[in-house]
C-alpha positions as CSV (number, residue, x, y, z in Angstrom):
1,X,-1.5,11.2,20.7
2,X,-2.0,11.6,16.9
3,X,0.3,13.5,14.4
4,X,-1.8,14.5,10.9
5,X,-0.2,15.3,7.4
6,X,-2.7,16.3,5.2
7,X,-4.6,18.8,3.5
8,X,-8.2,20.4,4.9
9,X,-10.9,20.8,2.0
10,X,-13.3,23.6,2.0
11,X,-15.8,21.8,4.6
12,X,-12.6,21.8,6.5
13,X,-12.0,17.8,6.5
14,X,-8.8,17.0,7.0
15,X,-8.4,14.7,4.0
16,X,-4.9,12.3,5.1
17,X,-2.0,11.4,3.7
18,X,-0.6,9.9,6.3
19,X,-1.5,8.9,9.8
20,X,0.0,8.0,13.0
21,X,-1.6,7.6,15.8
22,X,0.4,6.0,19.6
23,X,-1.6,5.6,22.7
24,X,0.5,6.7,25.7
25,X,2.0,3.2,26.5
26,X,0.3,1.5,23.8
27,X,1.0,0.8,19.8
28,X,1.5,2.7,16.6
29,X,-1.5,2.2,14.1
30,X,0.5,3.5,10.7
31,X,-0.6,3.4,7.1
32,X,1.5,1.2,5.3
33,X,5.0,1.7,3.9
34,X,6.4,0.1,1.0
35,X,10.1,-0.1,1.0
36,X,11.0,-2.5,-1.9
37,X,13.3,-0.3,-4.3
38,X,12.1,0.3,-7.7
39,X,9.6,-2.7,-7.7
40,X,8.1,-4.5,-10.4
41,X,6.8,-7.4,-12.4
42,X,5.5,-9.0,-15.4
43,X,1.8,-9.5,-15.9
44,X,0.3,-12.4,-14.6
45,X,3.4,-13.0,-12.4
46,X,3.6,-13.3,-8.7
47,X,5.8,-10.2,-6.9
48,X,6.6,-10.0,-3.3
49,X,6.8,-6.5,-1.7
50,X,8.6,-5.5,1.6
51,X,7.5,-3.1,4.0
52,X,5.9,-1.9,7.3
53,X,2.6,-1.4,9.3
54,X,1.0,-3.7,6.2
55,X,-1.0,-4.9,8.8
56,X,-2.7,-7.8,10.1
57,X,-5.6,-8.3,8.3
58,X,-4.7,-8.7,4.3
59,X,-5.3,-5.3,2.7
60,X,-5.6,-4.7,-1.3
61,X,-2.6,-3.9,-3.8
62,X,-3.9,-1.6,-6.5
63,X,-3.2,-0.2,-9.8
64,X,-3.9,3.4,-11.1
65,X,-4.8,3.2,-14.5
66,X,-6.3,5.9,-16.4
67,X,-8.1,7.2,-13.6
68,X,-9.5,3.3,-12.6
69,X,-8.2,1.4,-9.5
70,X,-7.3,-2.7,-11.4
71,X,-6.7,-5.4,-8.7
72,X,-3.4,-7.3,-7.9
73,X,-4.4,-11.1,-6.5
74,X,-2.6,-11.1,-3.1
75,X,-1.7,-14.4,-2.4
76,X,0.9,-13.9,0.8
77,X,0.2,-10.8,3.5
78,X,2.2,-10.9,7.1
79,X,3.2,-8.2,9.4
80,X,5.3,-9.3,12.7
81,X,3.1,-7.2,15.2
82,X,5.9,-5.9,17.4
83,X,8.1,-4.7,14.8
84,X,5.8,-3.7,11.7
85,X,8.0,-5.5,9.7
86,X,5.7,-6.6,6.6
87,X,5.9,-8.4,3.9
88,X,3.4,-9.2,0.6
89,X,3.0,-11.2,-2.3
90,X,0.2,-10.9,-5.1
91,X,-0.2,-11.4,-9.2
92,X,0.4,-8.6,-11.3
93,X,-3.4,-8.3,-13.0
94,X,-3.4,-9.1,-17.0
95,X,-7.0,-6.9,-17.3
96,X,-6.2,-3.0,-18.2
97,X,-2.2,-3.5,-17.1
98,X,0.0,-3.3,-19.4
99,X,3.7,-2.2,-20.2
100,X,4.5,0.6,-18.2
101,X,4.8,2.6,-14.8
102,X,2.1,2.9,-12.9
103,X,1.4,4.0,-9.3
104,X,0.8,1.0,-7.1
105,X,-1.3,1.3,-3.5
106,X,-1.3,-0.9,-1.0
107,X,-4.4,-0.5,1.1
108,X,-5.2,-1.3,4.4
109,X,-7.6,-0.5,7.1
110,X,-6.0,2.7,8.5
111,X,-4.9,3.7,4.9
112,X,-2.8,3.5,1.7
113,X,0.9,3.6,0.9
114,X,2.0,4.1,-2.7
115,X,5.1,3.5,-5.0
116,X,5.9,3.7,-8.5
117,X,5.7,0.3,-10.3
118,X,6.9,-0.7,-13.7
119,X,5.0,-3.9,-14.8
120,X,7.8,-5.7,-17.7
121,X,6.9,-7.6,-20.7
């Protein structure tokens, strides 16, 4: 069975937000779920990020920056499969990051969770 939340464009798409889909007796296949509070770093330093459904197979961490997606260097990615449980590690880029709060997306193969992230000095 799969629940939607999302928006449908003119063509009709559904265009997702979130997803969940759960096979009758099987597993939950969920974008991922970021639930550090208030996270952030300084550039060029290493952050770790707690979650669930980061999945199994690293993903991305990305920056919105003036309309551009910039690249955090993950460098640690687990999920425990039965529980979701997740947690992540990667180095806050130094290229086009600054000072500031930006939105931060973690990306995986079913889709992308975001937060708020201030990078420090």
């Amino acid at each position: 069975m799969a629940t939607e939340r999302g928006n449908r464009n003119e063509e009709g798409i559904i265009l997702f937000h979130s997803f969940h889909l759960k096979e009758p007796g099987g597993f939950a296949v969920r974008v991922p779920e970021i639930t550090t509070k208030n996270p952030g770093g300084a550039v060029k330093k290493e952050v770790t990020l707690d979650g669930k459904f980061f999945g199994t197979a690293k993903g991305k961490v990305l920056f919105e920056v003036g309309g551009k997606l910039v690249s955090g260097k993950v460098t640690y990615w687990y999920m425990e499969p039965a529980s979701g449980a997740s947690t992540l590690r990667f180095v806050v880029p130094g290229k086009n990051v600054s000072r500031g709060t930006y939105t931060l997306r973690v990306t995986n193969k079913v889709g992308t969770g975001t937060v708020s992230f201030t990078v420090t000095p």
